[in-house]
Backbone as a printed PyTorch tensor [residue, N CA C, xyz], in Angstrom:
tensor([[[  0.8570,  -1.1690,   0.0000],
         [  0.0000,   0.0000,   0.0000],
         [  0.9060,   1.2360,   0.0000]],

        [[  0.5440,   2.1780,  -0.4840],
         [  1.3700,   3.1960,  -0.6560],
         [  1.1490,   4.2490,   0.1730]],

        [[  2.1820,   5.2030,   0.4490],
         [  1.8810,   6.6070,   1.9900],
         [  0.5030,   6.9580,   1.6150]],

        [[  0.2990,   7.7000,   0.0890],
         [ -0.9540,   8.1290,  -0.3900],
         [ -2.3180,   7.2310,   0.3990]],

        [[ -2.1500,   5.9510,  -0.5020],
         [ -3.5010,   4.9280,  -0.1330],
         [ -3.6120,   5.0160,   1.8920]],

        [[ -2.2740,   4.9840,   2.1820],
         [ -2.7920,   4.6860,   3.7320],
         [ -3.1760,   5.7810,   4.1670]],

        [[ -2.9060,   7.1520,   3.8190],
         [ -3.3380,   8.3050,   4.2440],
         [ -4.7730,   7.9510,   4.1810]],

        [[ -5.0350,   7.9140,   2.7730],
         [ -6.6500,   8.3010,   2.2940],
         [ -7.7280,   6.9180,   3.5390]],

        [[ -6.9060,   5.6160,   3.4710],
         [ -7.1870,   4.7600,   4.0440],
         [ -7.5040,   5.2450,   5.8340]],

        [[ -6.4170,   5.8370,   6.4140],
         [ -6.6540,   6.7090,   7.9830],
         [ -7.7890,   7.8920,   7.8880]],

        [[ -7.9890,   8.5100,   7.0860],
         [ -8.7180,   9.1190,   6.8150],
         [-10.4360,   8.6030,   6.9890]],

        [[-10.5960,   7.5720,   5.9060],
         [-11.7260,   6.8330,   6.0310],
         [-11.9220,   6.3770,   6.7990]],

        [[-10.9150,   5.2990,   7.8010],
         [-11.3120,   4.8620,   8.8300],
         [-12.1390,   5.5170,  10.0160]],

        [[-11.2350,   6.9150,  10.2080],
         [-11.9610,   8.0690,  11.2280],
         [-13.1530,   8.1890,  10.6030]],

        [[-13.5070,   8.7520,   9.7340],
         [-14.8790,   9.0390,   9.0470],
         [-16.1570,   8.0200,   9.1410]],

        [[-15.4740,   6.3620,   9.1530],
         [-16.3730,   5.5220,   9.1830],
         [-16.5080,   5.0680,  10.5680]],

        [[-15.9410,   5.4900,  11.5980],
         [-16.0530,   4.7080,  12.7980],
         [-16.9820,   6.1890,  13.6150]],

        [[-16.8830,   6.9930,  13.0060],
         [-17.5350,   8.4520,  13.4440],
         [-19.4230,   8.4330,  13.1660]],

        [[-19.5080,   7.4830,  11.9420],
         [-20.6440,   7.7150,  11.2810],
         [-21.2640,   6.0540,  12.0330]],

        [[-20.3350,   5.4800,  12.5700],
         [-20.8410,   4.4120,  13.2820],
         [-21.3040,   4.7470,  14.7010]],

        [[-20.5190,   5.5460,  15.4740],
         [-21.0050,   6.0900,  16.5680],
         [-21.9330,   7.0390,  16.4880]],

        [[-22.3200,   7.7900,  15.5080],
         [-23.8810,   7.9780,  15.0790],
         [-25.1240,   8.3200,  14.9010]],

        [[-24.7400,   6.4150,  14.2380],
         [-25.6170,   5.9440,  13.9600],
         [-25.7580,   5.2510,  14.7070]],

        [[-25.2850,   4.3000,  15.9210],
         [-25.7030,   4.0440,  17.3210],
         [-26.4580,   5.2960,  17.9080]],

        [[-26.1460,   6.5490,  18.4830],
         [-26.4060,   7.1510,  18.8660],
         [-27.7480,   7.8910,  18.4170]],

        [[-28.0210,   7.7590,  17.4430],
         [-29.1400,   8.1090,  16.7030],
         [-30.3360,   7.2000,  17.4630]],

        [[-29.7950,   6.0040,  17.4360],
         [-31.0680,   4.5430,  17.3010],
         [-31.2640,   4.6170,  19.2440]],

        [[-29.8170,   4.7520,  19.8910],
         [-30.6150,   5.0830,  21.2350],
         [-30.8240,   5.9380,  21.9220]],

        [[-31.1150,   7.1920,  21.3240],
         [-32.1030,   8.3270,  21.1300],
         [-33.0510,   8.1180,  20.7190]],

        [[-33.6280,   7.3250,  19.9360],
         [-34.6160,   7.5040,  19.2350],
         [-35.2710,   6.2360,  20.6800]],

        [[-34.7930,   5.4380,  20.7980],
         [-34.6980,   4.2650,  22.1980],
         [-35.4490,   5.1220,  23.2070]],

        [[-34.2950,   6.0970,  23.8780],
         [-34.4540,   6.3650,  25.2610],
         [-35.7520,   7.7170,  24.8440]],

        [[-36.1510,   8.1960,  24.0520],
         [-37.2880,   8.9500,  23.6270],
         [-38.4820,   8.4990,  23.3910]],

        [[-38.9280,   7.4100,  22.9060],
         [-39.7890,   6.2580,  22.9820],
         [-40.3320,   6.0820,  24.6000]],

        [[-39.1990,   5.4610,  25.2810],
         [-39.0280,   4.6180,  26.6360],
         [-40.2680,   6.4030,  27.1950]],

        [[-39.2810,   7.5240,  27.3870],
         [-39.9670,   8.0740,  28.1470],
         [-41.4710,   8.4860,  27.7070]],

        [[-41.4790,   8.4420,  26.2050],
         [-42.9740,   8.9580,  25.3950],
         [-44.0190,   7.9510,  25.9300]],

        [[-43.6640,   6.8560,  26.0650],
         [-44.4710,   5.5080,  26.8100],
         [-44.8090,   6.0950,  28.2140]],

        [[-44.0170,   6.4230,  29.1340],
         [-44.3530,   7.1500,  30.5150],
         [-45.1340,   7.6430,  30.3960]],

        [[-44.3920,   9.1210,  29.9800],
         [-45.3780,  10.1300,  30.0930],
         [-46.9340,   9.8590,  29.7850]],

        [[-46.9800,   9.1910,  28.5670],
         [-48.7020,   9.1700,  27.9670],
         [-49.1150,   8.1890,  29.6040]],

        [[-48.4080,   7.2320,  29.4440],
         [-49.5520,   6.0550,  31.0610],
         [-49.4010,   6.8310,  32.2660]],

        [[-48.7560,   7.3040,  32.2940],
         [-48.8180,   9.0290,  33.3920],
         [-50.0130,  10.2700,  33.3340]],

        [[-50.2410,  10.1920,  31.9670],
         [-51.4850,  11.3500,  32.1290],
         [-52.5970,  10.7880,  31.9050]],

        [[-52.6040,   9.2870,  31.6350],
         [-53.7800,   8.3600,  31.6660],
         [-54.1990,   7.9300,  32.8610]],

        [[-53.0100,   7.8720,  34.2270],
         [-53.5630,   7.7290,  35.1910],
         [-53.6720,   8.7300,  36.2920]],

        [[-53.4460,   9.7800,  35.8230],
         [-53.5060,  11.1690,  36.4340],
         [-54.8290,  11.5190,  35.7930]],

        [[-55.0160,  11.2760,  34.5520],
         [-56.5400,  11.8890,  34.1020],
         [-57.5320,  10.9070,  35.2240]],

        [[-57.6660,   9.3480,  35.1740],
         [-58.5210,   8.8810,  35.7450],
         [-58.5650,   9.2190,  37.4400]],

        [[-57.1920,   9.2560,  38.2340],
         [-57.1400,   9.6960,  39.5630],
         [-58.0950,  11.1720,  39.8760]],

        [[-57.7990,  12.2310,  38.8290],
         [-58.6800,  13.5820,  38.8440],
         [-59.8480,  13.6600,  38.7520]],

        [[-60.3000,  12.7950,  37.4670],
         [-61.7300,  12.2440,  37.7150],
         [-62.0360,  10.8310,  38.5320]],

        [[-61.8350,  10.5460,  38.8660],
         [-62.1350,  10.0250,  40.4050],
         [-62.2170,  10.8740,  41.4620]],

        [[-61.5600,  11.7980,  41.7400],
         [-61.2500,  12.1580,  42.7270],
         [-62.4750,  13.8170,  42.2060]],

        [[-62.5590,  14.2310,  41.1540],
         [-63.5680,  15.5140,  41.2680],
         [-65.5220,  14.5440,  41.3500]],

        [[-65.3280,  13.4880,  40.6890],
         [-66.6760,  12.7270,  40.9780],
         [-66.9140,  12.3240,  42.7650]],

        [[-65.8710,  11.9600,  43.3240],
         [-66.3200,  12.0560,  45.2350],
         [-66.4620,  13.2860,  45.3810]],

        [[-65.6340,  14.0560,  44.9390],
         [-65.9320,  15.4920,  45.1880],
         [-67.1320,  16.6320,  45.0850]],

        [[-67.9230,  15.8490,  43.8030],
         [-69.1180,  16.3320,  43.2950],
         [-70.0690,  15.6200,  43.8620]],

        [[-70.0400,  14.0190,  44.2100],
         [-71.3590,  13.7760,  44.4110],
         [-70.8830,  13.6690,  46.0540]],

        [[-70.1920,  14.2600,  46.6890],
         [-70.5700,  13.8910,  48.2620],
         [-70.2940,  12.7110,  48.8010]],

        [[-69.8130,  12.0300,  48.2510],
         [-69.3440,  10.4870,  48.8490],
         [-68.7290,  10.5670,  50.4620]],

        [[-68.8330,  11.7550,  50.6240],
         [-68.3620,  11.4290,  52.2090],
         [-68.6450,  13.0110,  53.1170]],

        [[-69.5140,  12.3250,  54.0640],
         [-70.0410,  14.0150,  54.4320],
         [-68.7280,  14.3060,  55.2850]],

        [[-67.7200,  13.5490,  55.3840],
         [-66.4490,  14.1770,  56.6680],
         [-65.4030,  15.9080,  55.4530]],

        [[-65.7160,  16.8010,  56.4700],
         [-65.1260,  17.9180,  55.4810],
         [-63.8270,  18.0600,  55.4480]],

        [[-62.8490,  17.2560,  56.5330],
         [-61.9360,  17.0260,  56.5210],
         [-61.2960,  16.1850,  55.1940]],

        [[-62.3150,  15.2350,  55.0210],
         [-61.6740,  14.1080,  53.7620],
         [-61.7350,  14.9460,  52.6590]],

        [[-63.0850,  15.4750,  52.5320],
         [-63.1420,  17.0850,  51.4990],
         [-62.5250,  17.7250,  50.7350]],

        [[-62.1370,  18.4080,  52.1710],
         [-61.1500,  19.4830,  51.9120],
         [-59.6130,  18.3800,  51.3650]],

        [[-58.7840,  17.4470,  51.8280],
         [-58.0070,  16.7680,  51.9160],
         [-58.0220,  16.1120,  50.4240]],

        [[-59.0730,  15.8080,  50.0520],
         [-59.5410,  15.0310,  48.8170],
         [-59.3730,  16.4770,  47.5640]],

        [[-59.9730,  17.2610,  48.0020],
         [-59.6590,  18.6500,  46.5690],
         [-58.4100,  18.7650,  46.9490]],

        [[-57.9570,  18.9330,  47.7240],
         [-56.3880,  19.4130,  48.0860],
         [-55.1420,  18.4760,  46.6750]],

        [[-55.6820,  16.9670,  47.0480],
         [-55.2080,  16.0460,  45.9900],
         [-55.4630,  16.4690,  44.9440]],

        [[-56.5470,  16.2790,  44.5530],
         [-57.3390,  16.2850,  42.8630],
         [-56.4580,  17.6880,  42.6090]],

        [[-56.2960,  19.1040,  43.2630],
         [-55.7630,  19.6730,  42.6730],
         [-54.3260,  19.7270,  42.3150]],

        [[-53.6760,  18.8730,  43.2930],
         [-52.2590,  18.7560,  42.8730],
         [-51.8630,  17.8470,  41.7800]],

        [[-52.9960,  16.5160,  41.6070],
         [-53.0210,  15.8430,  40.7580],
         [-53.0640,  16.9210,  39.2140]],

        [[-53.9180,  17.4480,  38.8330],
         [-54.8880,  18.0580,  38.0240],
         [-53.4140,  18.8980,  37.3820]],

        [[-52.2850,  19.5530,  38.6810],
         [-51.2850,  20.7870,  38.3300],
         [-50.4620,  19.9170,  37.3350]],

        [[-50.3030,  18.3810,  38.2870],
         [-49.3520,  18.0800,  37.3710],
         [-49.2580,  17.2320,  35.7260]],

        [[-50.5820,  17.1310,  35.7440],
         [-51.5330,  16.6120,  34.4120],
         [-51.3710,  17.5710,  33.7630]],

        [[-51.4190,  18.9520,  34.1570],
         [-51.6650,  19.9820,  33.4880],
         [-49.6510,  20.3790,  32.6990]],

        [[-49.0270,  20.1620,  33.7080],
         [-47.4890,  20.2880,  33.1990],
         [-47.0680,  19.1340,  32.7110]],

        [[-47.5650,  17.9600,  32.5570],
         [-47.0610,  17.2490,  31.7230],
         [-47.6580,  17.5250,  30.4660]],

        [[-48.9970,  17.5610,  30.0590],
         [-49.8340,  18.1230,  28.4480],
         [-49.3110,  19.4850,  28.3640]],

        [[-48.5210,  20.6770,  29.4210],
         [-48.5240,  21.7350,  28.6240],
         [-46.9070,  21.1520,  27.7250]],

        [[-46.2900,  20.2840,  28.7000],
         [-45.0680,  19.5120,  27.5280],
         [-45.0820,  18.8640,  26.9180]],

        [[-46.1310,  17.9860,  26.8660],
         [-46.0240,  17.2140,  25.5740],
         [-46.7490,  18.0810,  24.1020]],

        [[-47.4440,  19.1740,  24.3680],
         [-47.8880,  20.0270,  23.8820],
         [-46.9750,  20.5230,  22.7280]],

        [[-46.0340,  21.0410,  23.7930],
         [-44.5670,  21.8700,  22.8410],
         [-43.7340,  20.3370,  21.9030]],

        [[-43.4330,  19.4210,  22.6120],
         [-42.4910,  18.4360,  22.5140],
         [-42.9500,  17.3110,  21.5730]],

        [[-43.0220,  17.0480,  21.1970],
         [-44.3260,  15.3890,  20.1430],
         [-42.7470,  14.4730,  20.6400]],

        [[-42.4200,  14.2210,  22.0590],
         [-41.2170,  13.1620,  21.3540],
         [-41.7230,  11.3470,  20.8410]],

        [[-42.5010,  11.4070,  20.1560],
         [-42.8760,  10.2650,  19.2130],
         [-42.3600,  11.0880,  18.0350]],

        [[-42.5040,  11.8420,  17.8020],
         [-42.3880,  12.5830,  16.4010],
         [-40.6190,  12.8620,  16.6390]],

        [[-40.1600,  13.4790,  17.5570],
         [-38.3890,  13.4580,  17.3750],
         [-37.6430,  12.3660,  17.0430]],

        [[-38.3540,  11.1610,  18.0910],
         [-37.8760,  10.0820,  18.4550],
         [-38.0930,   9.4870,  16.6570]],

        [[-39.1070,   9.5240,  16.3080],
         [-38.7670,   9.4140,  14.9100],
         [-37.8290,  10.0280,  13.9460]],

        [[-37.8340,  11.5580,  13.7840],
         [-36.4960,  12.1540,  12.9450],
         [-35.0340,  11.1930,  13.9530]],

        [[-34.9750,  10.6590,  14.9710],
         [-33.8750,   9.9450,  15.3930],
         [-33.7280,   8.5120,  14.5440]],

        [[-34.7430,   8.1450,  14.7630],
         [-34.9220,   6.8530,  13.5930],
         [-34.4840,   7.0340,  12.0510]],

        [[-35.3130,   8.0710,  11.2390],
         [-34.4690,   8.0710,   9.6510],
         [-32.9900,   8.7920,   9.9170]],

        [[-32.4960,   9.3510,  10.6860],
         [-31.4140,   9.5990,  10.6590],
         [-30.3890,   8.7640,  11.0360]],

        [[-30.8340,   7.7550,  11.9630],
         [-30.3560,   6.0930,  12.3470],
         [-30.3320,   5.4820,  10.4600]],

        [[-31.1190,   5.8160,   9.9390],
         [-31.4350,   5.0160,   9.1290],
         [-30.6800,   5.3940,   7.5640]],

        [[-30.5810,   6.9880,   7.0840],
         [-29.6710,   7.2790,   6.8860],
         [-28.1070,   6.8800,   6.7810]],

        [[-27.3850,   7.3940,   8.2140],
         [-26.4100,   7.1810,   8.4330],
         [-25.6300,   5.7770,   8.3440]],

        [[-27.2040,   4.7260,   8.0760],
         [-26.4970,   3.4820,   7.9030],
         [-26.4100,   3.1990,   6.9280]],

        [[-27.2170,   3.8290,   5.7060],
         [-26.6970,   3.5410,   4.4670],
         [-24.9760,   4.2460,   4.3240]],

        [[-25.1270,   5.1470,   4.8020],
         [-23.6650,   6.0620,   4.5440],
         [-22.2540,   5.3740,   5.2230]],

        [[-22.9400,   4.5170,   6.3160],
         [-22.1420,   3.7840,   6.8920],
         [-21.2520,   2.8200,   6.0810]],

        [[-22.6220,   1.9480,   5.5990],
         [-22.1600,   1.0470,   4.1740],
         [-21.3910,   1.4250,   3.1030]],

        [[-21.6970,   2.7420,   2.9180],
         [-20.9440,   2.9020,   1.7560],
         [-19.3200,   3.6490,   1.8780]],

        [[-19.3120,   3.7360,   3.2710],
         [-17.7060,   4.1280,   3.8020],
         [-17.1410,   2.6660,   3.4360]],

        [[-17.7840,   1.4530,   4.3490],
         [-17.1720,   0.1890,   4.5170],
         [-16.8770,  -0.2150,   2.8400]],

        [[-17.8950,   0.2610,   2.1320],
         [-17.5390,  -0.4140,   0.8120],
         [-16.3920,   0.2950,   0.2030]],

        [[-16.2610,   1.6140,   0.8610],
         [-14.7890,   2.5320,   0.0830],
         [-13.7190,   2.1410,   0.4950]],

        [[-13.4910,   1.7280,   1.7690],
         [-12.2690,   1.2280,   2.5180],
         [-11.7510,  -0.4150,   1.8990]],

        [[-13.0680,  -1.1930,   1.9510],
         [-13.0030,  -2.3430,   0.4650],
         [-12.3160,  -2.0220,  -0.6010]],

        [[-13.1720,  -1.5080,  -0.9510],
         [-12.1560,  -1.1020,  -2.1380],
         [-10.5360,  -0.6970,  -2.3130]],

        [[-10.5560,   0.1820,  -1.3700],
         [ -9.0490,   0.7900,  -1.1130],
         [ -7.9890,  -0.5720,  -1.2110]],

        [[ -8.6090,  -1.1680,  -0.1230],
         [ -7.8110,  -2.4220,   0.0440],
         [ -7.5880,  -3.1830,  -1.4810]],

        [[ -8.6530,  -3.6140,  -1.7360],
         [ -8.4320,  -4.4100,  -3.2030],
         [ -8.0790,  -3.9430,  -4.5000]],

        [[ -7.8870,  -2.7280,  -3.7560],
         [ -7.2690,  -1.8830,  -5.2000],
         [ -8.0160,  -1.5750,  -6.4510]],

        [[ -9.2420,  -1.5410,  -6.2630],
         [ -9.7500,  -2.0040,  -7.3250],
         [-10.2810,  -0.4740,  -8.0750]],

        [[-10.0140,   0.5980,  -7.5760],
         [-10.4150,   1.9370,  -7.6580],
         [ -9.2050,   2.7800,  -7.9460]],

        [[ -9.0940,   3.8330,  -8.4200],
         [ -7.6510,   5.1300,  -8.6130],
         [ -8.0770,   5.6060,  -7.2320]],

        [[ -7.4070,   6.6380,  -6.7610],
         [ -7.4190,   7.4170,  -5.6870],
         [ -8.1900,   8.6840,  -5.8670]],

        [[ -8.4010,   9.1130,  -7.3740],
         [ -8.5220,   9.9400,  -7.3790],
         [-10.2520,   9.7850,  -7.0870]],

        [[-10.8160,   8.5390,  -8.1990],
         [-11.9970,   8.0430,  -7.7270],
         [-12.7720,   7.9810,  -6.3910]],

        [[-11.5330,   7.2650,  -5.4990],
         [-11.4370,   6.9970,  -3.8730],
         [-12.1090,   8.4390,  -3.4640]],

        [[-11.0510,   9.7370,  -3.6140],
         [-11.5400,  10.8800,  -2.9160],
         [-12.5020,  11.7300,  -3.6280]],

        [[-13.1330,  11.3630,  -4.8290],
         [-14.3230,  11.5410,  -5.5530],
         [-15.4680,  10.8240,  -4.7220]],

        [[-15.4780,   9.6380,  -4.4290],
         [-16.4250,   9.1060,  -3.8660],
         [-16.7670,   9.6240,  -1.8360]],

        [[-15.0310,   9.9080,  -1.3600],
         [-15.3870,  10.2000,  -0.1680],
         [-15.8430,  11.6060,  -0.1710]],

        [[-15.5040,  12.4750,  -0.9800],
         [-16.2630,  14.2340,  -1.1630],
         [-17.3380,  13.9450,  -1.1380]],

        [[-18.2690,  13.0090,  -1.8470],
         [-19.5280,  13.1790,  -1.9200],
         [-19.7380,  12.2560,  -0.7360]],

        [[-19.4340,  11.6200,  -0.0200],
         [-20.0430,  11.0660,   1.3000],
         [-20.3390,  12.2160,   2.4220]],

        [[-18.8460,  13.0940,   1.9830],
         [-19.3000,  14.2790,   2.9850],
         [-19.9630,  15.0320,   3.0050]],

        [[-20.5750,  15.1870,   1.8470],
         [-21.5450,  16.2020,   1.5180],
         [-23.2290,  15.2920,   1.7540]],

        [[-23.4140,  14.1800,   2.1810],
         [-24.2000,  13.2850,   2.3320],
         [-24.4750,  13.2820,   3.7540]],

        [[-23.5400,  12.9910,   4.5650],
         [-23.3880,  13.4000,   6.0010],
         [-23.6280,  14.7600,   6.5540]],

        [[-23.6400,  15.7370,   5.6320],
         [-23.8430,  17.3400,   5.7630],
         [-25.4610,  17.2200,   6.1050]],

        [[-25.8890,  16.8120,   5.0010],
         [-27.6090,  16.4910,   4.7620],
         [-27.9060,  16.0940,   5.5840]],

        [[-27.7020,  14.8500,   6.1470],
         [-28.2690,  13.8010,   7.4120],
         [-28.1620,  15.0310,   8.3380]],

        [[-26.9600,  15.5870,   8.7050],
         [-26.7410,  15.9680,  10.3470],
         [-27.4540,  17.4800,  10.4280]],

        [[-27.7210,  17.9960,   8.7780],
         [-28.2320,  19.1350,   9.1920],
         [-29.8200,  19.0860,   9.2580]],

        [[-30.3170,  18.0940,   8.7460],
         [-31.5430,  18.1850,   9.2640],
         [-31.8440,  16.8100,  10.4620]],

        [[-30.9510,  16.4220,  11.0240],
         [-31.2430,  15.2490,  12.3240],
         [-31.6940,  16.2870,  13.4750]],

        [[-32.1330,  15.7350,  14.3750],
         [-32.1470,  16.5290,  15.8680],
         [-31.0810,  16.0990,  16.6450]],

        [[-30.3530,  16.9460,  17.6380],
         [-29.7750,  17.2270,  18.2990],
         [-29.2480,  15.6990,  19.4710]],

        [[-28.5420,  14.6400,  19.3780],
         [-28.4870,  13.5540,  20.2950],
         [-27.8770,  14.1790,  21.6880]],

        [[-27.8850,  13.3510,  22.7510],
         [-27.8440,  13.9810,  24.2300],
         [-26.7830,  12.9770,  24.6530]],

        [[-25.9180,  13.1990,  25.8070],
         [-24.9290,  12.4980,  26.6410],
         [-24.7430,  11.2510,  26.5110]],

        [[-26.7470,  10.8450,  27.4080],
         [-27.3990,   9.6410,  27.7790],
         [-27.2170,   8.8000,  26.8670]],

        [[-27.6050,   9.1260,  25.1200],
         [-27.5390,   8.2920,  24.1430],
         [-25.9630,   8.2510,  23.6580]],

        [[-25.4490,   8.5340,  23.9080],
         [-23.7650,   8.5250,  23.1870],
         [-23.2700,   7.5340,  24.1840]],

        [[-23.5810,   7.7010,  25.5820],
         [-23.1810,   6.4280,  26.5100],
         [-23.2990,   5.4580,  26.4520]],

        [[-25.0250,   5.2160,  25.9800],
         [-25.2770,   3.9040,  25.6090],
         [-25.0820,   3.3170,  24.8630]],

        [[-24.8300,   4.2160,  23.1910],
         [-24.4750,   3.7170,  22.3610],
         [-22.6740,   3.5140,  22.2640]],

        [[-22.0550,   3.5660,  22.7970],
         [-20.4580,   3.2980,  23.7240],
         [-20.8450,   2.3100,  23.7740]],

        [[-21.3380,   2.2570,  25.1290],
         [-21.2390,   0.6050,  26.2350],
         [-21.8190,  -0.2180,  24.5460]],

        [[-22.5980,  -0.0550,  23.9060],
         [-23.8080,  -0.9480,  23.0240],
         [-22.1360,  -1.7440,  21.7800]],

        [[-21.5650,  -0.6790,  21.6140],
         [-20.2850,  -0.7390,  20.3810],
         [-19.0750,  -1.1300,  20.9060]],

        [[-18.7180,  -1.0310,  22.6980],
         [-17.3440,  -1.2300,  22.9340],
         [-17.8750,  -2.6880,  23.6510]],

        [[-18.5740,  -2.4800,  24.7610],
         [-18.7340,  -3.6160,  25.4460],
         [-19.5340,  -4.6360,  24.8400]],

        [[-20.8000,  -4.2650,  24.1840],
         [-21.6680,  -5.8440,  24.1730],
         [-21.1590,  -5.5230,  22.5950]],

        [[-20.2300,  -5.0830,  21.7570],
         [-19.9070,  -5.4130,  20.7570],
         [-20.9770,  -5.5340,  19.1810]],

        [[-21.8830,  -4.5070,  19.3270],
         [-23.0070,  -4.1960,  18.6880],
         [-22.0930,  -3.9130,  17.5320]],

        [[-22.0610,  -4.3280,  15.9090],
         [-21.8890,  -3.9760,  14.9940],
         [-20.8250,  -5.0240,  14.4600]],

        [[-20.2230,  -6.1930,  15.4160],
         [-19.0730,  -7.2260,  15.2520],
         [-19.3470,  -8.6750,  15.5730]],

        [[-19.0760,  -9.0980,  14.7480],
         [-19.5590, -10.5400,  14.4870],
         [-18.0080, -11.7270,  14.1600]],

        [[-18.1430, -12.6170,  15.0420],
         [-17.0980, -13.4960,  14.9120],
         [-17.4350, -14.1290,  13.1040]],

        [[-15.9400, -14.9520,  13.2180],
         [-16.3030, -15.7120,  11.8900],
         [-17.5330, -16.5960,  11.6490]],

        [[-17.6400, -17.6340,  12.7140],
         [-18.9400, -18.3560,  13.4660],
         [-20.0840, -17.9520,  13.0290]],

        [[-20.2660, -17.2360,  13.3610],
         [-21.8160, -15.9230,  13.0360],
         [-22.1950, -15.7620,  12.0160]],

        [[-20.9440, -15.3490,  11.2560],
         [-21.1550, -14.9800,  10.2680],
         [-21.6660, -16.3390,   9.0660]],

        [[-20.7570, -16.9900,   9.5050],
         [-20.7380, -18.4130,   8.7650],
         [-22.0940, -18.7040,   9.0150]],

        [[-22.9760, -18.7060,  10.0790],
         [-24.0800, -19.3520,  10.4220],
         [-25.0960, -18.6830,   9.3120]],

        [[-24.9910, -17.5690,   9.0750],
         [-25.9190, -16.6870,   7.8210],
         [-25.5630, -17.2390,   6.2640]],

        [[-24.3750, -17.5470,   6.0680],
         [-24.0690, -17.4890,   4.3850],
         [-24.0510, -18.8530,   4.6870]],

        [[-24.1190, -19.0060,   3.0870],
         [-24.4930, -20.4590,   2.0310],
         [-23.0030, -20.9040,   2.5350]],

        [[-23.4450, -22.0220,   2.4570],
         [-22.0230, -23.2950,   2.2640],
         [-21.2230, -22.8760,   1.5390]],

        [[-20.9710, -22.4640,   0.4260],
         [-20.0930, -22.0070,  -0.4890],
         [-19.1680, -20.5180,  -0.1610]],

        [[-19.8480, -20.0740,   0.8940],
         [-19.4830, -18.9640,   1.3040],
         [-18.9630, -18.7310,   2.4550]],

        [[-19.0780, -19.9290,   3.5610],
         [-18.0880, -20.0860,   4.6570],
         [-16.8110, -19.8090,   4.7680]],

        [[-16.2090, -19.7330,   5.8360],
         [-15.2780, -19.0580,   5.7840],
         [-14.6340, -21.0520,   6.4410]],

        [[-15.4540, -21.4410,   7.5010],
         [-14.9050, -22.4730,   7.4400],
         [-15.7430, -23.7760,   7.0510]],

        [[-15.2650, -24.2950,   6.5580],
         [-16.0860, -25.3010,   5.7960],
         [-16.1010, -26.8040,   6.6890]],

        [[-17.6200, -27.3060,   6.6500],
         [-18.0790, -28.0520,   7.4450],
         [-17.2540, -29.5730,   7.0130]]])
């Protein structure tokens, strides 16, 4: 391989292991946005029914003690404040709807992903000029421009997880084994 090819080759590598972290990061964002969109809604489903429960004793008298009464509106209204601040946020926020732009941008980035892995292929097998090579990686970057300028914004939480997801449980790497278990006989790497 030549200084040139390994340059262009270090080059890609950063670029493709960048667009791998992500595109993890994308998918558990789009994860941990879901997880809480699930809360919140069974949160104001059982805050709506607790309020009406609690304004129906209130209305029909279910208990002449004015202590329970008073004690009972006291609830319903604290209930009611915080029903009321969770819908005035989900109001502003749709995160079903972010948590989705996290998804095509997961989804995106993995085509772009692929097509780094297929440039670095190539590099290796020679099978391309260089000049081609950095013809094809200009326009990846300008592809990645697109994705990231219209993605939303990923957070700490999801870059952590998607870490632990890529370093530790090894999300994106597959022994020979594995792999072998998917392709045709003819395509093993070790043959039965």
């Amino acid at each position: 391989m030549t200084n040139a090819e390994m340059v262009l080759e270090g080059q890609l590598r950063e670029c493709y292991v960048r667009v791998v972290y992500s595109h993890k990061t994308h998918e558990k964002c789009a994860d941990i946005l879901l997880e809480l969109h699930k809360k919140i809604k069974l949160a104001q489903i059982i805050l709506s029914a607790l309020v009406t429960g609690g304004l129906l004793t209130t209305l029909f008298e279910f208990s002449s003690l004015a202590e329970f009464k008073k004690f009972g509106t006291l609830i319903v209204v604290l209930l009611s404040t915080i029903l009321l601040v969770l819908n005035s946020y989900t109001k502003d926020y749709d995160l079903g709807e972010i948590a989705q732009k996290h998804r095509q941008a997961g989804a995106d980035l993995w085509v772009i992903r692929e097509k780094y892995l297929s440039l670095l292929t190539d590099l290796r097998m020679g099978g391309a000029s260089l000049d081609d090579l950095r013809s094809l990686r200009d326009h990846l970057a300008d592809d990645l421009h697109v994705v990231y300028s219209g993605a939303p914004s990923t957070n700490y939480k999801a870059y952590t997880q998607a870490q632990k997801a890529l370093k530790e449980l090894e999300d994106m790497t597959f022994s020979d084994d594995e792999i072998d278990a998917f392709l045709p006989r003819e395509l093993k790497r070790k043959q039965p």
